[in-house]
FIMI-642086 format. One record per residue: residue in one letter; x, y, z of N, C-alpha, C in turn. Coordinates in steps of 0.1 Angstrom, whole numbers, plus 5000, padded with zeros to 4 digits. Layout:
<drendos>
 mardren  n_X  n_Y  n_Z ca_X ca_Y ca_Z  c_X  c_Y  c_Z
       a    X    Y    Z    X    Y    Z    X    Y    Z
...
</drendos>
This chain:
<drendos>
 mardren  n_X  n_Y  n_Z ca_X ca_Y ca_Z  c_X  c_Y  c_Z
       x 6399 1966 6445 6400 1972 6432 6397 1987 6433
       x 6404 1997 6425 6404 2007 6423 6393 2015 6413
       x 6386 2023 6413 6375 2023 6404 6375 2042 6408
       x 6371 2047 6398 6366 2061 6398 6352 2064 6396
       x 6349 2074 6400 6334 2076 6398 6333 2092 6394
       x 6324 2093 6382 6323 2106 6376 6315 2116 6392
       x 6323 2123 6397 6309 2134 6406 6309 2146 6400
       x 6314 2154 6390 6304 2163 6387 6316 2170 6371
       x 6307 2175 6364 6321 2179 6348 6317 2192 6346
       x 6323 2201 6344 6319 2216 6342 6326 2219 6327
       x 6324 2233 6323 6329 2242 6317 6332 2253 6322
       x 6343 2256 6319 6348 2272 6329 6354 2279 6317
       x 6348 2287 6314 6353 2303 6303 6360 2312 6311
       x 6372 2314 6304 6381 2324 6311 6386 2332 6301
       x 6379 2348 6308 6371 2361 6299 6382 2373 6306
       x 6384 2375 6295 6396 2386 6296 6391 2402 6295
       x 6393 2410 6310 6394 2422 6312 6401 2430 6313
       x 6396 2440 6305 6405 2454 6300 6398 2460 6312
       x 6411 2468 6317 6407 2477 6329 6405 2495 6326
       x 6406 2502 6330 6406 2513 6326 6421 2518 6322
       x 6426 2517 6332 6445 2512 6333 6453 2510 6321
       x 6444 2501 6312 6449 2496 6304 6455 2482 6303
       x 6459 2479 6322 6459 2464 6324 6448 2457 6317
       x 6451 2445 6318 6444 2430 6319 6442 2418 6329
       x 6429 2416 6331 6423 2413 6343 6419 2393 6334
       x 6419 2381 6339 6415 2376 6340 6400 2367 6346
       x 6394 2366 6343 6379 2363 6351 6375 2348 6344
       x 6371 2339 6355 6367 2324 6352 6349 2329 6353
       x 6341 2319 6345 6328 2317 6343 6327 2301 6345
       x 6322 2297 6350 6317 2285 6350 6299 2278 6351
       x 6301 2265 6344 6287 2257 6341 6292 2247 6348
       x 6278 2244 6359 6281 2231 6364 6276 2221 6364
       x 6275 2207 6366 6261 2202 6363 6263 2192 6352
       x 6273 2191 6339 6272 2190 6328 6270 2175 6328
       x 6261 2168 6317 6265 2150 6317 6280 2146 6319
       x 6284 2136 6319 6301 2135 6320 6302 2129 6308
       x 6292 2126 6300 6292 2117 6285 6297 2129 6273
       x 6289 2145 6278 6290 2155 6273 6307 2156 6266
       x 6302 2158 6252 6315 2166 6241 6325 2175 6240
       x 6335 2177 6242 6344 2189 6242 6337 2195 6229
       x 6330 2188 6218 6326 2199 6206 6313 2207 6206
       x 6306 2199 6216 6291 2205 6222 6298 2217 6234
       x 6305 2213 6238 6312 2222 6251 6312 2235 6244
       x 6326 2233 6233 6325 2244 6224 6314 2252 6219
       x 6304 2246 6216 6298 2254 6207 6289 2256 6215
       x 6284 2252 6226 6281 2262 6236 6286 2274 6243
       x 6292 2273 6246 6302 2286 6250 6310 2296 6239
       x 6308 2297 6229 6308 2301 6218 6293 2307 6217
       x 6282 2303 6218 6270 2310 6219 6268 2323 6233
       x 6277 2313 6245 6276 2321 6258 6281 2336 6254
       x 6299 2330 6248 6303 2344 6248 6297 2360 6242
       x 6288 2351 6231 6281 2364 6224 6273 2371 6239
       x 6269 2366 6251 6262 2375 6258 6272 2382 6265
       x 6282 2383 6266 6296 2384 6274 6297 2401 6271
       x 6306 2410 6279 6308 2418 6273 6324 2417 6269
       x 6335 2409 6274 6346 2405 6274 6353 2392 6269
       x 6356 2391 6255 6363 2380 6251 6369 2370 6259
       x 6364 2360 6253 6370 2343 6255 6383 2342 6258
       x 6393 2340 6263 6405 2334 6263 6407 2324 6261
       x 6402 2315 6270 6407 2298 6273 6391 2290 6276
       x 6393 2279 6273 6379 2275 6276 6385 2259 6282
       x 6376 2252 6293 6382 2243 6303 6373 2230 6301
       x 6372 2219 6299 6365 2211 6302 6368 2201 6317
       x 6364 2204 6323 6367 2200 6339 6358 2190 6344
       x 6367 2174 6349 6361 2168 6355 6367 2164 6362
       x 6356 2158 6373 6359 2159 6385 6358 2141 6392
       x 6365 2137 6394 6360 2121 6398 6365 2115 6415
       x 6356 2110 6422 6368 2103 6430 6370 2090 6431
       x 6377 2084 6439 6384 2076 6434 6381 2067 6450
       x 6381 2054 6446 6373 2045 6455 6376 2032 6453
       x 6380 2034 6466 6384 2014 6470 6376 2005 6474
       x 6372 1997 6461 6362 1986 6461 6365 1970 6470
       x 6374 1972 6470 6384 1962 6476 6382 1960 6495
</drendos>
């Protein structure tokens, strides 16, 4: 039998930089560590708190889990 197992769930904030240029720069932040029970709405509104320490806006926000995958069999 095929079974998965939670090893680890993050959040990754992806913070958008203005360069001098005037380009735009991409940057990932990441939390690791998280329960795997943990809420995409607790997610949010944690990182929504984060960004206020940020100097660079939010773009995208990730809920990332990670599992592998294991033959019980």
């Amino acid at each position: 039998m095929i079974t998965e197992v939670s090893t680890n769930t993050q959040m990754k904030m992806i913070l958008e930089i203005s360069k001098s240029d005037g380009s735009k720069q991409k940057h990932a932040k990441s939390l690791n560590g998280l329960k795997e029970t943990v809420s995409s709405d607790d997610i949010y509104a944690v990182a929504e708190k984060l960004v206020t320490l940020q100097k660079h806006p939010m773009t995208d926000l990730y809920k990332v889990e990670t599992k592998r995958i294991v033959n019980e069999g």
